[in-house]
C-alpha positions in Angstrom: -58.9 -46.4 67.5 -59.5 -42.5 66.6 -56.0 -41.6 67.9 -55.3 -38.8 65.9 -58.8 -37.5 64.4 -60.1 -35.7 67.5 -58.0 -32.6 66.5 -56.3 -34.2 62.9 -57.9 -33.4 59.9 -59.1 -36.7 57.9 -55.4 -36.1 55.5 -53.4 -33.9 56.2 -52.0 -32.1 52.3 -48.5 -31.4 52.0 -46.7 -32.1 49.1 -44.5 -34.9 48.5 -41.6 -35.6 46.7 -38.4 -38.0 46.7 -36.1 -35.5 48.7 -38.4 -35.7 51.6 -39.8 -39.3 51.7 -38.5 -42.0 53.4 -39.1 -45.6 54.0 -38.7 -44.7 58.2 -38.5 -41.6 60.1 -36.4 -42.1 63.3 -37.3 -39.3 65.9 -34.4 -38.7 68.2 -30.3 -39.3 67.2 -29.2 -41.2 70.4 -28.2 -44.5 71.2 -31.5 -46.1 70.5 -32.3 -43.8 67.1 -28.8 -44.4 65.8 -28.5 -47.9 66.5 -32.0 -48.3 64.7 -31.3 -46.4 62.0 -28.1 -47.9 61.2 -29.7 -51.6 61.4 -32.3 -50.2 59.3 -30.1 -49.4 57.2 -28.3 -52.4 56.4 -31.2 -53.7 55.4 -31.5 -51.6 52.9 -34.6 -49.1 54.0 -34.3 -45.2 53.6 -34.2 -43.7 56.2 -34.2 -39.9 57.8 -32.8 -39.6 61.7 -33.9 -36.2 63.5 -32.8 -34.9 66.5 -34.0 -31.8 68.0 -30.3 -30.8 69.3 -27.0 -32.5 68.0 -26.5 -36.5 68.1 -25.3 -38.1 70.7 -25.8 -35.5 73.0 -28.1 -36.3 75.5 -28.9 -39.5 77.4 -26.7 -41.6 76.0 -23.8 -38.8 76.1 -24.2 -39.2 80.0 -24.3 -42.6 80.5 -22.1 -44.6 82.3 -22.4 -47.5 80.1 -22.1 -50.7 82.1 -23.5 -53.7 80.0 -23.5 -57.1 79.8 -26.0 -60.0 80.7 -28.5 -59.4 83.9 -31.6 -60.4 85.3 -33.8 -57.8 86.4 -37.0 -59.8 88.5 -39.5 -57.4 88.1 -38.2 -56.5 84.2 -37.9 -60.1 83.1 -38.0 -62.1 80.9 -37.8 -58.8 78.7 -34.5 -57.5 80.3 -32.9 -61.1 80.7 -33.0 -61.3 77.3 -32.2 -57.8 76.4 -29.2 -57.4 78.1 -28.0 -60.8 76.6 -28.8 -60.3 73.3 -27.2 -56.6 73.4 -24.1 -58.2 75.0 -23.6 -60.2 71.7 -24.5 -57.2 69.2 -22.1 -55.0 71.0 -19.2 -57.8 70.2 -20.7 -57.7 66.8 -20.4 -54.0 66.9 -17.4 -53.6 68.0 -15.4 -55.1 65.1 -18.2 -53.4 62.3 -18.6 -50.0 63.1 -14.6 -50.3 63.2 -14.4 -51.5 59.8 -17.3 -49.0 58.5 -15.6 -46.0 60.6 -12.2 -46.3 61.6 -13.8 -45.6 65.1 -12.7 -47.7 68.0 -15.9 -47.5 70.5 -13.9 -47.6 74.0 -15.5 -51.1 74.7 -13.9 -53.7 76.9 -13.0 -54.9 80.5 -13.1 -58.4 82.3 -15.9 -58.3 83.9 -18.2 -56.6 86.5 -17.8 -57.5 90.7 -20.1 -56.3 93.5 -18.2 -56.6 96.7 -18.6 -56.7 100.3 -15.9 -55.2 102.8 -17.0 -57.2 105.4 -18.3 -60.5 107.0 -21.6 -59.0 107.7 -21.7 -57.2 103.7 -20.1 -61.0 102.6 -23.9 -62.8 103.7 -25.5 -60.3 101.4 -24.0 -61.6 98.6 -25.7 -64.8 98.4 -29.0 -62.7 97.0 -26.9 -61.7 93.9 -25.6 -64.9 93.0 -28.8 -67.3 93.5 -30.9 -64.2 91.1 -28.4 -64.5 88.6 -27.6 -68.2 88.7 -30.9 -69.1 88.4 -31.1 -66.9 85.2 -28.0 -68.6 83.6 -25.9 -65.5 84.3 -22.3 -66.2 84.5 -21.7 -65.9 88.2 -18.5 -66.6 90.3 -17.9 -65.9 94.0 -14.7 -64.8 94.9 -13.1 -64.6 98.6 -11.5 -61.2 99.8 -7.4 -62.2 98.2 -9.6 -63.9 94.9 -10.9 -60.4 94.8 -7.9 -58.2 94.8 -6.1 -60.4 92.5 -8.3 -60.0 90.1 -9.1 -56.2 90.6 -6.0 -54.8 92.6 -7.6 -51.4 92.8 -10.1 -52.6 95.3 -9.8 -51.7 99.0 -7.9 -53.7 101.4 -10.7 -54.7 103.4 -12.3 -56.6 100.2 -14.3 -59.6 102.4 -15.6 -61.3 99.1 -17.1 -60.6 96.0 -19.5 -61.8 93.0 -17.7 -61.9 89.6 -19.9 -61.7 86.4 -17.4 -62.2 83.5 -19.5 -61.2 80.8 -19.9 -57.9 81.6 -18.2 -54.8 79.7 -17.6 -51.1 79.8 -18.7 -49.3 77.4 -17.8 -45.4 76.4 -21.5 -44.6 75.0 -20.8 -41.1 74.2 -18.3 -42.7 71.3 -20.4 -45.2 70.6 -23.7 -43.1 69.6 -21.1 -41.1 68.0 -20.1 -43.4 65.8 -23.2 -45.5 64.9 -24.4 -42.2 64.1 -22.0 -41.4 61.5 -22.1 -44.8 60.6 -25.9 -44.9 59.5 -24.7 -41.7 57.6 -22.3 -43.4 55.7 -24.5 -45.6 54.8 -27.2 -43.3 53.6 -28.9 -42.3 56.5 -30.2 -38.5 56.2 -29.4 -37.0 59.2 -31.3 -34.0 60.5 -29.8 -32.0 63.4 -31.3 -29.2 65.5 -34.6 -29.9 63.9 -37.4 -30.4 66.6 -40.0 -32.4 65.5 -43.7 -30.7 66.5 -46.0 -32.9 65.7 -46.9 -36.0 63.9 -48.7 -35.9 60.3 -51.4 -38.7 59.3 -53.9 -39.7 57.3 -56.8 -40.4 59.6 -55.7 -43.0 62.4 -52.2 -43.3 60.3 -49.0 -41.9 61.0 -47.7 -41.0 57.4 -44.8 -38.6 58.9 -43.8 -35.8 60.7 -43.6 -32.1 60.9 -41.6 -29.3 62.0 -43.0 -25.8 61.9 -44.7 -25.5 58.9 -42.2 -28.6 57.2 -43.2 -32.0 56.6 -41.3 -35.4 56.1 -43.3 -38.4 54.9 -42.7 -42.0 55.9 -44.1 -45.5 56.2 -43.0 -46.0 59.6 -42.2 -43.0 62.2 -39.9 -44.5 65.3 -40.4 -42.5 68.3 -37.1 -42.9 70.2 -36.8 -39.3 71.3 -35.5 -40.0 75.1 -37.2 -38.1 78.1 -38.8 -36.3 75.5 -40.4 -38.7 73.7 -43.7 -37.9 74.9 -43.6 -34.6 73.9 -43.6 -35.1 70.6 -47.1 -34.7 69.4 -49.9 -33.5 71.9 -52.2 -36.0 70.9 -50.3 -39.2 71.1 -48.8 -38.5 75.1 -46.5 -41.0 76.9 -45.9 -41.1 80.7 -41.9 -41.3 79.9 -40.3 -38.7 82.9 -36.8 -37.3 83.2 -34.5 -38.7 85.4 -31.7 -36.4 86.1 -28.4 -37.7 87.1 -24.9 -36.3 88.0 -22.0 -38.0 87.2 -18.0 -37.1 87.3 -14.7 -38.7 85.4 -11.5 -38.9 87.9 -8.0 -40.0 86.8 -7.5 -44.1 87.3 -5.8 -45.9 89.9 -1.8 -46.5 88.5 -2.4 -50.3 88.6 -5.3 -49.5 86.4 -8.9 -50.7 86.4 -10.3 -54.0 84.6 -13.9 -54.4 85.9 -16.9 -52.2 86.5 -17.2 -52.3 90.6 -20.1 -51.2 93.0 -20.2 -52.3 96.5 -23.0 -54.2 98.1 -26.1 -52.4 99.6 -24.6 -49.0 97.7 -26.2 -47.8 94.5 -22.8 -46.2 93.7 -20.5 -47.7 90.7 -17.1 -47.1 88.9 -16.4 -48.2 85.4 -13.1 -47.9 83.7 -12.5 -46.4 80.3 -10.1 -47.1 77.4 -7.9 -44.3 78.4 -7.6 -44.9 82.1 -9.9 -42.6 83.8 -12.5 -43.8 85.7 -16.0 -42.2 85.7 -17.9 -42.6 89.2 -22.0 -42.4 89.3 -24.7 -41.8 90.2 -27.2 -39.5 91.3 -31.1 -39.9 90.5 -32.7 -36.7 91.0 -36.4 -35.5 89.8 -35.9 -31.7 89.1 -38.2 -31.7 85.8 -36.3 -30.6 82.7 -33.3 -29.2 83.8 -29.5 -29.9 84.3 -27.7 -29.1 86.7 -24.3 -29.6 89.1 -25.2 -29.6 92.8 -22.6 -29.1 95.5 -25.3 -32.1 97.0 -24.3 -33.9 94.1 -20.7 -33.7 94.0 -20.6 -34.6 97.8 -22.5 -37.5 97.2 -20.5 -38.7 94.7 -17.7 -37.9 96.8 -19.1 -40.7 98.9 -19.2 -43.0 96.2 -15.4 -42.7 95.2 -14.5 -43.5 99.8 -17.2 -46.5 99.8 -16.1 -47.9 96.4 -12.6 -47.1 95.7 -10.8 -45.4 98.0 -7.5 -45.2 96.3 -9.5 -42.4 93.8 -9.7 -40.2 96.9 -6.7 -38.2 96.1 -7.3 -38.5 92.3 -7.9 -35.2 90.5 -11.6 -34.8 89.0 -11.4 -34.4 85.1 -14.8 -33.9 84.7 -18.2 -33.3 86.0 -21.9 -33.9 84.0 -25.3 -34.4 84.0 -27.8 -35.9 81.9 -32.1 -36.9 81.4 -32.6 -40.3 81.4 -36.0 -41.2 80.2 -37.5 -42.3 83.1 -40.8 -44.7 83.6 -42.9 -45.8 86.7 -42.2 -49.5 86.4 -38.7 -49.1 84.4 -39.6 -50.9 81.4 -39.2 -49.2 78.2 -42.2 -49.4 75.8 -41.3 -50.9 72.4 -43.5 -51.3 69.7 -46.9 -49.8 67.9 -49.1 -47.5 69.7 -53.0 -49.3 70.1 -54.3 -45.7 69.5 -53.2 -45.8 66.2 -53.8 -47.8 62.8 -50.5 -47.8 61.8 -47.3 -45.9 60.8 -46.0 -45.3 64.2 -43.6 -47.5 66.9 -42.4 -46.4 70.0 -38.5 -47.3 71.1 -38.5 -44.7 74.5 -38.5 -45.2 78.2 -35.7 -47.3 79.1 -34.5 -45.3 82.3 -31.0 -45.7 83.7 -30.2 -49.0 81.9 -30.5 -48.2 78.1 -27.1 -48.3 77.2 -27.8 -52.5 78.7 -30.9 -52.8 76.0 -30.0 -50.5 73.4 -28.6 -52.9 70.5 -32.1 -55.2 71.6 -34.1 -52.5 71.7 -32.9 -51.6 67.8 -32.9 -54.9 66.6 -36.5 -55.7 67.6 -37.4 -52.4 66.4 -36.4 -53.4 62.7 -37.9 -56.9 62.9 -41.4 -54.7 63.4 -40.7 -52.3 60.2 -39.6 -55.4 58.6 -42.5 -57.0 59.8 -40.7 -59.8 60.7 -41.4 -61.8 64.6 -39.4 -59.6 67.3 -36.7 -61.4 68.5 -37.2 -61.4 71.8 -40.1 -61.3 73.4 -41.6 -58.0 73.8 -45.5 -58.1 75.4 -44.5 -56.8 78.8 -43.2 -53.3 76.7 -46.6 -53.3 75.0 -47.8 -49.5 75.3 -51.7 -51.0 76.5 -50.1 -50.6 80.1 -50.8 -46.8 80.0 -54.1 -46.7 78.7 -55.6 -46.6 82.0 -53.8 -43.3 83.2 -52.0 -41.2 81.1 -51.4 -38.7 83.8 -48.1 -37.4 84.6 -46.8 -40.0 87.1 -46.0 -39.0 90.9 -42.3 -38.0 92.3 -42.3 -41.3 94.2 -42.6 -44.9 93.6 -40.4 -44.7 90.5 -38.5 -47.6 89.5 -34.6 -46.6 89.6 -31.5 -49.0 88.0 -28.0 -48.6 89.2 -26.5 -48.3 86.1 -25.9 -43.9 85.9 
């Protein structure tokens, strides 16, 4: 193994005591960390959640979040199954965190349709419903007057559309939010504005984690810290990138909006929210670790709103962001323990612009490993082996992109 020892002491000597001891140590307080530690936490495990700026305030505060069931080729069976299985804990969710909270989550809709506003965009259709069909995805095809009856704000023109009825929108700033305080309610110690600077072991074992000159011991350290997860210790990198996007709120149609709605051939979307605004997405640009609003950005998501939903045109914008996704070459995030290691440390990070889709999975498997218990789902394509061979920093091109924000 000898992950750590090249430049770790055999033990590394700090005291210990109750205050500072912890059955897990979850390293970043988004939608993945949160999620996990509140699981965790019904089960009864101490836990300590850290985030190096305030919860819910990265990723997952910028995500669109579309979910619901989806195949994914090239990220199946793993995303198949993900997306499924988070479908039916975010029902679960939505009643429990409201009964633990008082927090609704902004969940809901009727559905997601891809459409086609013409004959020649109607024949491309076919691709998305033989994919998902074959998967045992939900999948209806709808004629142009099917279409606007069930989504009046789409444009006149509608030619045909797919229907996926188990999709759902999802407002995933509120619902990191209130996992979040969730977990805290439960027990969960929550540390904000802490960054966490390395990793502390005894020999090949992760046995916690340091800030500065501070140390919190653990059986089990979760890396879910986002684009920045492999930042986190020097000595145990990961080729996670980030993946900036831009994104904007506008006010709704008047007849309102039920589904989530792209257009086929255009990576553009719209997803409704519980209040009636609308937020339009997305951008995918590779500027390193910055954010930023572009007037390049804004126009393109201009072009979104014309393609997609023209009766937005003359809506007024509410609100313009951007946020890191935690970008990886072949799009698959990489769940589970880290082969350079003997123990003591998982990895939950990398799920790029689809991890509000995986997130509940992503958790849930992520307890079954503390608990040592058989993952769920299956999990050996997310194993971290793939990036033995190069842990370079990856290339600004050939990166897998999702159209989810």
């Amino acid at each position: 193994m000898g992950g750590l020892t090249a430049s770790t002491p055999k033990a590394t000597v700090m005291t210990m005591n109750a205050s500072s001891t912890f059955d897990v140590i979850v390293i970043g307080a988004g939608a993945c960390g949160g999620t996990t530690a509140y699981f965790l936490s019904l089960e009864g495990l101490s836990v300590a959640l850290f985030d190096q700026g305030s919860a819910a305030r990265e990723a997952s505060w910028a995500s669109a979040g579309m979910i619901g069931p989806q195949s994914s080729p090239p990220r199946d069976p793993w995303f198949l199954k993900a997306t499924t299985l988070s479908r039916e804990l975010y029902d679960r969710l939505d009643v429990e965190l409201f009964e633990q909270t008082g927090r609704q989550i902004g969940y809901g809709g009727e559905g997601a349709l891809r459409f086609a506003r013409s004959e020649s965009e109607a024949g491309c259709l076919g691709t998305d419903v033989e994919i998902q069909t074959a998967a045992g995805v939900p999948t209806h095809l709808l004629d142009g007057p099917e279409s606007r009856k069930r989504e009046p704000a789409l444009p006149d023109d509608v030619a045909a559309s797919v229907w996926w009825p188990e999709s759902r929108f999802l407002d995933a700033r509120t619902y990191t939010a209130t996992v979040v305080r969730a977990a805290v309610l439960l027990g969960v110690t929550l540390h904000e504005g802490v960054r966490i600077t390395g990793l502390a072991s005894d020999g090949d074992r992760v046995i916690g984690v340091q800030s500065g000159g501070e140390v919190w011991h653990a059986g089990i350290v979760i890396n879910a810290g986002g684009a920045w997860a492999g930042r986190v210790d020097p000595r145990l990198t990961h080729p996670v990138f980030p993946y900036h996007g831009q994104i904007m709120a506008v006010a709704g149609p008047s007849c309102g909006l039920r589904h989530n709605v792209s257009r086929v051939g255009s990576s553009g979307y719209a997803t409704p929210r519980a209040d009636g605004h609308v937020v339009v997405g997305a951008t995918h640009d590779t500027w390193g670790y910055q954010k930023k609003i572009t007037s390049a950005g804004m126009g393109y998501l201009a072009s979104i709103v014309v393609d997609i939903l023209p009766c937005l045109e003359e809506m007024p914008v509410l609100d313009v962001w951007s946020g890191l996704r935690p970008g990886t070459e072949d799009g698959l995030a990489t769940i589970g323990p880290d082969p350079r290691l003997d123990g003591g440390y998982l990895w939950g990070a990398g799920h790029s612009a689809a991890g509000m889709m995986q997130m509940p999975a992503t958790a849930a498997v992520l307890t079954d490993l503390v608990l040592d218990r058989p993952p769920r789902i299956p999990i050996g394509q997310l194993r971290f082996e793939r990036y033995l061979k190069d842990l370079e920093e990856p290339s600004e091109g050939g990166r897998a992109q999702s159209q989810v924000w």
